[in-house]
N, C-alpha and C positions, 0 to 999 in steps of 0.2 A: 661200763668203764671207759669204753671209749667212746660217747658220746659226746658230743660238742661242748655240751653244757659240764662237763665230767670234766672235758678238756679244759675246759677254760677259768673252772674253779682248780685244778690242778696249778695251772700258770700261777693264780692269784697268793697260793701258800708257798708259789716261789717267788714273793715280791722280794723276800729280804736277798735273796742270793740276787736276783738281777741286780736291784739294786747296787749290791757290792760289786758286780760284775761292772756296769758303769761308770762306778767309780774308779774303779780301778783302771778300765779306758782312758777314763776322761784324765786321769792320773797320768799315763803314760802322753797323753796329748800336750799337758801341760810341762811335764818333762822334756820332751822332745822339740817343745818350740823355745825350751830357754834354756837347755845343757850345752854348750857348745862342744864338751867332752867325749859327748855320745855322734858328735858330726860324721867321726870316719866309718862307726857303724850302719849309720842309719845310711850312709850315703852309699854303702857297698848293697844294703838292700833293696835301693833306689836303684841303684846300678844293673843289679840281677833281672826287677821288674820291665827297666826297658828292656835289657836285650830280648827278652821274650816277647815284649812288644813290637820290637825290628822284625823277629822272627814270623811275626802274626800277622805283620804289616806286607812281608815278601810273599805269604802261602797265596793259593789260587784266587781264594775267598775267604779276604780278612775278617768281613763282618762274622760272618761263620766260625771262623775260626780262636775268633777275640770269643764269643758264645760260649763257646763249647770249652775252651780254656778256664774262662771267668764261670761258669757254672761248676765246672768238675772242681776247677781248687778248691771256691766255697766251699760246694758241698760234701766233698771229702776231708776238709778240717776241718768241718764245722762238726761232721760225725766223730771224727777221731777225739777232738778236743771235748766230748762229751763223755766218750764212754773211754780216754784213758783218763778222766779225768778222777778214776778209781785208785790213780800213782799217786794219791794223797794231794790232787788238785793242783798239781805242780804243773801242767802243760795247760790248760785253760789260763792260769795266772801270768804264766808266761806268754802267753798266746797272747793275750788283753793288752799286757803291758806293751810288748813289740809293737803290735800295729797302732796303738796307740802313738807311740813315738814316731812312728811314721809319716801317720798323720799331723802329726803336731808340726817334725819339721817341713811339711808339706806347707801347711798353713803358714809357717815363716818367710821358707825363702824359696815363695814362689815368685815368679816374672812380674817385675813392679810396674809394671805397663795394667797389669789386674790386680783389681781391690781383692780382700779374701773374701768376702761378701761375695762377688760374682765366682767367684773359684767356689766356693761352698756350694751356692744356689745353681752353677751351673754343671761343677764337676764332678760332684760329690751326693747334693742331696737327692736327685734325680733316684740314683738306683740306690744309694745309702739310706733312702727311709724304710728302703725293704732289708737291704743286705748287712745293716751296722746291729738293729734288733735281733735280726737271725742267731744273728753269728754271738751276742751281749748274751743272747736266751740259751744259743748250746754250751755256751763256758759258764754259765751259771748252773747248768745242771749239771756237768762235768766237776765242778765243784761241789754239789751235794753229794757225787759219787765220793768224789776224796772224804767230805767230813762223814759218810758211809764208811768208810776205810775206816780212820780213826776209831767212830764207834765200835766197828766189829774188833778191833785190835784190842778195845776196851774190856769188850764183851769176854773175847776169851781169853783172859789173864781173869779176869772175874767166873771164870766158868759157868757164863749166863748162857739160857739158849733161847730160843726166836729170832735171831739177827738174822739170819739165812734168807726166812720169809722176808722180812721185810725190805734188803738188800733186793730181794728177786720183787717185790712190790713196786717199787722203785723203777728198775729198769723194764719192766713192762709198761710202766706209763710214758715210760720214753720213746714207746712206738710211734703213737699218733702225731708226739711232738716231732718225732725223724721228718714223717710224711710231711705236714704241714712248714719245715727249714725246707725241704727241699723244692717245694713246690714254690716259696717265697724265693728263695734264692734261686732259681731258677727263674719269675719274673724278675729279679733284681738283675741277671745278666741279659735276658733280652737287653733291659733298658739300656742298660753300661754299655753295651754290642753297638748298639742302635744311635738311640736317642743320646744320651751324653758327647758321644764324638760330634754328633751332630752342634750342639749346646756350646761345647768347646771350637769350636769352627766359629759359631758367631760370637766370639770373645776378640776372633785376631782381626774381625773386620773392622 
Protein backbone atom coordinates (compact mmCIF):
# COMPACT_ATOMS: atom_id res chain seq x y z
CA UNK A 1 0.00 0.00 0.00
CA UNK A 2 2.60 2.23 0.57
CA UNK A 3 4.76 1.57 -2.06
CA UNK A 4 6.01 4.10 -4.54
CA UNK A 5 4.08 2.88 -7.37
CA UNK A 6 0.81 2.49 -4.82
CA UNK A 7 1.81 6.17 -4.16
CA UNK A 8 1.71 7.41 -7.22
CA UNK A 9 -1.29 5.77 -8.74
CA UNK A 10 -3.02 7.04 -5.44
CA UNK A 11 -2.04 10.90 -6.68
CA UNK A 12 -3.27 9.88 -10.22
CA UNK A 13 -7.28 9.14 -8.92
CA UNK A 14 -6.68 12.51 -7.34
CA UNK A 15 -6.24 14.36 -10.59
CA UNK A 16 -9.80 15.61 -10.51
CA UNK A 17 -9.46 17.17 -6.86
CA UNK A 18 -5.91 18.80 -7.70
CA UNK A 19 -7.29 19.88 -10.47
CA UNK A 20 -10.08 21.81 -8.79
CA UNK A 21 -7.61 22.72 -6.13
CA UNK A 22 -5.65 24.85 -8.88
CA UNK A 23 -8.31 26.27 -10.02
CA UNK A 24 -9.43 27.52 -7.35
CA UNK A 25 -5.68 29.09 -6.74
CA UNK A 26 -5.39 30.28 -9.76
CA UNK A 27 -9.09 31.82 -9.01
CA UNK A 28 -8.07 33.58 -6.10
CA UNK A 29 -4.85 34.87 -8.17
CA UNK A 30 -7.06 36.27 -10.52
CA UNK A 31 -9.11 37.87 -8.06
CA UNK A 32 -6.73 39.40 -6.13
CA UNK A 33 -4.88 41.15 -9.01
CA UNK A 34 -8.12 42.82 -10.12
CA UNK A 35 -10.61 43.39 -6.91
CA UNK A 36 -9.55 46.63 -5.72
CA UNK A 37 -12.25 45.86 -2.75
CA UNK A 38 -10.27 43.11 -1.32
CA UNK A 39 -7.04 45.81 -1.13
CA UNK A 40 -7.49 46.55 2.79
CA UNK A 41 -7.41 42.83 3.33
CA UNK A 42 -4.94 41.61 1.49
CA UNK A 43 -2.77 44.29 2.48
CA UNK A 44 -3.23 43.83 6.40
CA UNK A 45 -1.96 40.12 5.39
CA UNK A 46 0.83 41.66 3.61
CA UNK A 47 1.32 43.57 6.54
CA UNK A 48 1.51 40.58 9.15
CA UNK A 49 4.11 38.64 6.71
CA UNK A 50 6.48 41.47 7.00
CA UNK A 51 6.49 42.18 10.41
CA UNK A 52 7.64 38.69 10.93
CA UNK A 53 10.10 39.12 8.28
CA UNK A 54 11.56 42.35 10.46
CA UNK A 55 11.40 39.95 13.31
CA UNK A 56 13.65 37.13 11.20
CA UNK A 57 15.64 39.73 9.81
CA UNK A 58 16.75 41.15 13.64
CA UNK A 59 17.28 37.26 15.34
CA UNK A 60 21.10 36.04 15.57
CA UNK A 61 20.73 34.06 12.35
CA UNK A 62 18.24 35.16 9.79
CA UNK A 63 18.95 32.61 7.29
CA UNK A 64 18.19 30.07 9.95
CA UNK A 65 15.64 31.41 11.25
CA UNK A 66 13.68 32.64 7.80
CA UNK A 67 14.08 28.12 7.58
CA UNK A 68 12.87 26.98 10.25
CA UNK A 69 9.78 29.74 10.19
CA UNK A 70 9.06 28.99 6.36
CA UNK A 71 9.30 25.11 6.92
CA UNK A 72 7.11 24.84 10.00
CA UNK A 73 4.25 27.15 8.69
CA UNK A 74 4.04 25.09 5.41
CA UNK A 75 4.25 22.29 7.00
CA UNK A 76 1.92 22.63 9.73
CA UNK A 77 -0.96 24.03 7.29
CA UNK A 78 -0.39 22.02 4.79
CA UNK A 79 -1.13 19.11 7.53
CA UNK A 80 -4.04 20.95 9.13
CA UNK A 81 -5.66 22.00 5.72
CA UNK A 82 -5.76 18.23 4.91
CA UNK A 83 -7.00 16.52 7.59
CA UNK A 84 -9.56 19.44 8.72
CA UNK A 85 -10.44 19.34 5.53
CA UNK A 86 -13.05 16.66 7.10
CA UNK A 87 -15.27 20.26 8.17
CA UNK A 88 -16.91 19.66 4.87
CA UNK A 89 -13.68 21.10 2.93
CA UNK A 90 -14.33 24.58 4.14
CA UNK A 91 -10.51 25.49 5.33
CA UNK A 92 -8.49 23.88 2.22
CA UNK A 93 -11.09 26.13 0.12
CA UNK A 94 -10.45 28.92 2.03
CA UNK A 95 -6.92 28.28 2.42
CA UNK A 96 -6.65 28.28 -1.77
CA UNK A 97 -8.61 31.09 -2.24
CA UNK A 98 -6.65 33.52 0.52
CA UNK A 99 -3.26 32.84 -0.68
CA UNK A 100 -4.28 32.90 -3.97
CA UNK A 101 -5.22 36.67 -3.54
CA UNK A 102 -2.29 37.15 -2.15
CA UNK A 103 -0.35 36.35 -4.67
CA UNK A 104 -2.36 37.72 -7.32
CA UNK A 105 -2.03 41.17 -5.58
CA UNK A 106 1.66 40.53 -5.23
CA UNK A 107 1.88 40.13 -8.98
CA UNK A 108 0.04 43.55 -9.26
CA UNK A 109 1.58 45.94 -7.38
CA UNK A 110 4.79 44.92 -7.05
CA UNK A 111 7.95 47.69 -7.38
CA UNK A 112 7.70 48.94 -11.11
CA UNK A 113 11.40 49.32 -11.36
CA UNK A 114 10.64 44.80 -11.90
CA UNK A 115 8.82 43.17 -14.62
CA UNK A 116 6.54 40.24 -12.95
CA UNK A 117 8.47 37.94 -15.23
CA UNK A 118 11.45 38.51 -13.04
CA UNK A 119 9.44 38.65 -9.64
CA UNK A 120 7.92 35.18 -10.82
CA UNK A 121 11.14 33.53 -12.07
CA UNK A 122 13.12 35.03 -9.33
CA UNK A 123 10.91 35.43 -6.24
CA UNK A 124 8.55 32.88 -6.46
CA UNK A 125 9.37 29.94 -8.79
CA UNK A 126 12.54 29.10 -7.18
CA UNK A 127 11.01 27.37 -4.16
CA UNK A 128 7.14 27.59 -5.48
CA UNK A 129 7.83 24.63 -7.90
CA UNK A 130 8.23 22.69 -4.81
CA UNK A 131 6.04 24.56 -2.33
CA UNK A 132 2.85 25.84 -4.51
CA UNK A 133 2.29 21.70 -5.63
CA UNK A 134 2.69 20.73 -2.02
CA UNK A 135 0.53 22.72 -0.48
CA UNK A 136 -2.43 22.55 -4.20
CA UNK A 137 -1.97 18.38 -3.28
CA UNK A 138 -2.73 18.81 0.71
CA UNK A 139 -6.03 21.03 0.06
CA UNK A 140 -6.98 18.64 -2.53
CA UNK A 141 -6.96 15.83 -0.26
CA UNK A 142 -8.41 17.86 2.44
CA UNK A 143 -11.20 18.18 0.16
CA UNK A 144 -11.91 14.57 -0.50
CA UNK A 145 -12.07 14.47 3.36
CA UNK A 146 -14.98 17.06 3.23
CA UNK A 147 -16.93 15.34 0.11
CA UNK A 148 -15.90 12.00 2.72
CA UNK A 149 -18.11 14.03 5.18
CA UNK A 150 -20.94 14.52 2.83
CA UNK A 151 -21.09 10.97 1.87
CA UNK A 152 -20.92 9.63 5.42
CA UNK A 153 -23.76 12.26 6.36
CA UNK A 154 -25.51 10.55 3.29
CA UNK A 155 -24.84 7.18 4.33
CA UNK A 156 -26.35 7.48 7.70
CA UNK A 157 -29.68 9.26 7.06
CA UNK A 158 -29.83 6.00 4.48
CA UNK A 159 -28.80 3.71 7.22
CA UNK A 160 -25.93 2.21 4.86
CA UNK A 161 -22.82 0.60 6.44
CA UNK A 162 -19.16 0.48 5.01
CA UNK A 163 -18.40 4.16 5.02
CA UNK A 164 -16.38 3.80 8.29
CA UNK A 165 -13.82 1.55 6.23
CA UNK A 166 -13.51 3.37 3.65
CA UNK A 167 -13.26 6.99 5.42
CA UNK A 168 -10.32 4.95 7.51
CA UNK A 169 -9.04 3.72 3.64
CA UNK A 170 -8.57 7.10 2.84
CA UNK A 171 -6.72 8.51 5.65
CA UNK A 172 -4.30 5.80 5.79
CA UNK A 173 -3.22 6.65 2.28
CA UNK A 174 -2.47 9.99 3.50
CA UNK A 175 0.43 8.74 5.39
CA UNK A 176 2.99 8.56 2.68
CA UNK A 177 1.55 11.44 1.14
CA UNK A 178 2.28 13.48 4.85
CA UNK A 179 5.91 12.17 4.57
CA UNK A 180 6.60 12.91 0.90
CA UNK A 181 4.75 17.33 1.66
CA UNK A 182 7.04 17.44 4.23
CA UNK A 183 9.99 16.42 2.87
CA UNK A 184 9.16 18.83 -0.42
CA UNK A 185 8.37 21.51 1.67
CA UNK A 186 11.10 21.39 3.55
CA UNK A 187 13.48 21.56 0.27
CA UNK A 188 11.18 24.22 -0.73
CA UNK A 189 12.29 26.47 2.50
CA UNK A 190 15.93 25.60 2.12
CA UNK A 191 15.54 27.26 -1.11
CA UNK A 192 13.29 30.42 -0.05
CA UNK A 193 16.06 30.61 3.27
CA UNK A 194 18.77 30.61 0.87
CA UNK A 195 18.67 30.99 -2.71
CA UNK A 196 15.67 33.26 -3.39
CA UNK A 197 16.99 36.22 -1.11
CA UNK A 198 19.92 35.71 -2.82
CA UNK A 199 17.73 35.92 -6.50
CA UNK A 200 15.96 38.93 -5.02
CA UNK A 201 19.32 40.77 -4.28
CA UNK A 202 20.19 40.59 -7.97
CA UNK A 203 16.96 42.25 -8.95
CA UNK A 204 17.98 45.60 -7.11
CA UNK A 205 21.47 45.64 -8.84
Amino acid sequence: MFSPKAFIAHLRSMSGYIAFSFILLLAGIVIGGTNQQLEAYITSQLQALGNISNAIDQSNNPAMSAFAFIFLNNAIKSILIMYLGAAFALIPIFFLVVNGLVLGYVFTHHDPLYSTFELIARGILPHGILEIPAIVIAAAYGIKFGTLTFSGIGNLIQRKKGFGAVYEQFAIRTVPLMVALVVALLAAAAIEATITPWLLKGMKM
